[in-house]
C-alpha positions in Angstrom: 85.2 130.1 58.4 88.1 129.2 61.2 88.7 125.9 62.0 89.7 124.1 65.0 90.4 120.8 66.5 89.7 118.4 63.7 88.7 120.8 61.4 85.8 122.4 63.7 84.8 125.7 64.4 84.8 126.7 67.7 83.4 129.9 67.1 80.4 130.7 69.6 81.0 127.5 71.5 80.9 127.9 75.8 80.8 124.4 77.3 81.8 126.0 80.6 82.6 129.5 81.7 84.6 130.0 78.6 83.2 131.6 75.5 84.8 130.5 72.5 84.9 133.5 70.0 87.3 133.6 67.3 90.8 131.8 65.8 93.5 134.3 66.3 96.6 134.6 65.0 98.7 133.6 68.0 100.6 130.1 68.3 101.3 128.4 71.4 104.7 127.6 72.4 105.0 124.1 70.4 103.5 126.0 67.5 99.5 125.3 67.9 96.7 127.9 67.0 95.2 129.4 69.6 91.8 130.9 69.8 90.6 134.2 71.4 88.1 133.2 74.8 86.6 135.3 77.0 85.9 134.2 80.9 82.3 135.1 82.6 84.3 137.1 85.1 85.5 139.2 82.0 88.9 138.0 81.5 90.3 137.3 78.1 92.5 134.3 77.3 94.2 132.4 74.4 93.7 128.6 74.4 94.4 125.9 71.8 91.2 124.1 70.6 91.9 120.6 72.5 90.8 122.8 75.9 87.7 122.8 74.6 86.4 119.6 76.6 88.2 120.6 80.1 89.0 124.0 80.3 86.0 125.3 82.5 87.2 128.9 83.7 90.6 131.3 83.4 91.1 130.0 86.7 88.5 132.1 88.7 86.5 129.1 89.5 89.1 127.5 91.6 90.1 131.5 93.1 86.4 131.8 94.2 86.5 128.1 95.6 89.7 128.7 97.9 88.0 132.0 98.9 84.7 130.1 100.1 86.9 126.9 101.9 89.1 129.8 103.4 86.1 132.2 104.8 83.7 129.0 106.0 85.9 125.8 106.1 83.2 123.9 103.9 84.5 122.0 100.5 82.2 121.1 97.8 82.0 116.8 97.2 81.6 116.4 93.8 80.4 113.2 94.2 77.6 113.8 97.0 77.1 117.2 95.7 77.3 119.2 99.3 79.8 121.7 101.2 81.0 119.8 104.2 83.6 120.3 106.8 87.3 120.1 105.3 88.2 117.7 107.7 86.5 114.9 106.4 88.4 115.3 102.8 91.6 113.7 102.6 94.6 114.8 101.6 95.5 114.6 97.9 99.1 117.0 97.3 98.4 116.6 93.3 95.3 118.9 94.0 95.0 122.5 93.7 94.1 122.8 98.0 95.8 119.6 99.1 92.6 117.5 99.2 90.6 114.7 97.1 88.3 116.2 95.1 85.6 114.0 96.5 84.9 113.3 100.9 86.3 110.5 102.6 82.9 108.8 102.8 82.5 109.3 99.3 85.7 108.2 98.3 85.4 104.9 100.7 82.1 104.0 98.7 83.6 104.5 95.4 86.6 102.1 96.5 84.0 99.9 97.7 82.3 99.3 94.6 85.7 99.4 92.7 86.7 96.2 94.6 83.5 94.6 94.1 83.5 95.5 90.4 87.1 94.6 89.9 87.7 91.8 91.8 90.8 90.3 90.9 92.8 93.6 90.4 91.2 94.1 94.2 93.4 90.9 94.8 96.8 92.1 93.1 96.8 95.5 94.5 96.7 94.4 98.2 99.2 91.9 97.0 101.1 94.5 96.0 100.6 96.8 98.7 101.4 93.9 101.4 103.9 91.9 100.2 105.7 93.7 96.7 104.2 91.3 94.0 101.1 90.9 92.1 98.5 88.3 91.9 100.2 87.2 88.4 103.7 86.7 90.5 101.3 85.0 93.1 100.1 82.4 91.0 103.5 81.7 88.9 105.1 81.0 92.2 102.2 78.3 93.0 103.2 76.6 89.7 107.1 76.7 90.2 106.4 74.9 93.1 104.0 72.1 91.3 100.9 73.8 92.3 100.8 72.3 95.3 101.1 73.7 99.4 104.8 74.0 99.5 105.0 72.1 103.1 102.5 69.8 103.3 101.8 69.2 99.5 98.0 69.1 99.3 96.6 70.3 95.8 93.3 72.0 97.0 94.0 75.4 99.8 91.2 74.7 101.9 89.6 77.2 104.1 86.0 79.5 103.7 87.7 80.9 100.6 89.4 78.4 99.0 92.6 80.9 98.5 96.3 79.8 98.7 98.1 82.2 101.4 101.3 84.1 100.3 103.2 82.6 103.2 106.4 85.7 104.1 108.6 86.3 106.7 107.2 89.0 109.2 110.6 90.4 109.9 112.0 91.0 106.7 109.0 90.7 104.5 110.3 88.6 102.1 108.3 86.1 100.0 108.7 82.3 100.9 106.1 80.6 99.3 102.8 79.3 98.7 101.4 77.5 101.0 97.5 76.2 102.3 95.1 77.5 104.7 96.0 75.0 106.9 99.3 75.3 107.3 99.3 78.8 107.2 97.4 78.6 110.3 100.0 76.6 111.9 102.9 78.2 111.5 100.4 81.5 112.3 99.7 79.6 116.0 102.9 78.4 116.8 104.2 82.5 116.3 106.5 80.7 113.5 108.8 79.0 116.2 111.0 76.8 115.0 111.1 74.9 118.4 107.9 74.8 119.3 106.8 73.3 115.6 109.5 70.6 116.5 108.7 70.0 119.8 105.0 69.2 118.4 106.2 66.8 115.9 108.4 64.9 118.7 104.8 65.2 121.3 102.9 63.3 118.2 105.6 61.0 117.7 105.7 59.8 121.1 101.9 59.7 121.2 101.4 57.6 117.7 101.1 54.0 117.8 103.0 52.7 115.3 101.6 49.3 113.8 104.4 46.8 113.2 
């Protein structure tokens, strides 16, 4: 009896479109046996076992799809299970037509419960989309600075959250440090101005009493 990945016979097998008939004596390219599968639409193909799991059709299934998107401008979700307008699929190059497999709404939702599911990783991506560095580079920055807010020194961020801000130059986007909620929201309402931050120091100097 033939055997195939592992040691199986695929003989008879048809997980998809594919029916699995017999070992034949062809090799693929880097020398694997391939077995002799015919297509429901009647075409005959050579695959190596290890397609088994994931080879649905000889390609007709994705032929008839492009057809049907082509001829009624609907795509199939394969997460909400219907045909809907082509405009609400984003585009995805790595696919076959250009677009996520799944529709924008679907693909929203399934980000949605990604981010609740994975929170910190949530964290480090934006970080990494935002600024260049991850939540890891985040936090070692916080201790090279005695994990502390880097201007005013307090050990606790403050604020709803209780989250240090990544504190970076607008202009050139460069990282400058850690700092607290507080102080981020300073520097936030004075537009970063180096003057005006000054001139507030000098305006509470000259309206502190000073005990003596």
């Amino acid at each position: 009896m033939p055997k195939g990945r592992f040691g199986k016979d695929l003989s008879g097998q048809k997980p998809f479109k594919i029916l699995w008939i017999e070992k034949s004596e062809k090799r693929s390219s880097n020398n694997r046996a391939l077995w002799r599968c015919v297509c429901d639409c009647g075409t005959e193909l050579f695959l190596p076992g290890h397609f088994l799991s994931h080879q649905k059709s000889c390609g007709c299934i994705h032929r008839e799809e492009r057809k049907l998107q082509e001829e009624s401008g609907l795509k199939y979700c394969y997460k909400c299970k219907q045909r809907i307008p082509v405009e609400n699929f984003s585009k995805n190059s790595a696919r076959w037509d250009g677009l996520h497999d799944c529709c924008i709404p679907c693909n929203r939702e399934k980000s949605r419960q990604w981010r609740i599911d994975n929170p910190e990783a949530a964290k480090s991506s934006d970080l990494k989309k935002r600024y260049g560095i991850t939540l890891d580079q985040k936090q070692q920055i916080l201790l090279d600075q005695g994990s502390k807010c880097a201007i005013c020194s307090v050990l606790e961020p403050g604020g709803q959250y209780n989250e240090w801000c990544l504190d970076h130059d607008h202009n050139t986007k460069i990282v400058r440090a850690v700092i607290c909620q507080a102080c981020n929201l300073t520097l936030g309402n004075a537009n970063e101005s180096i003057d005006r931050l000054i001139s507030c120091a000098k305006y509470l100097l000259k309206h502190t009493s000073v005990e003596l």
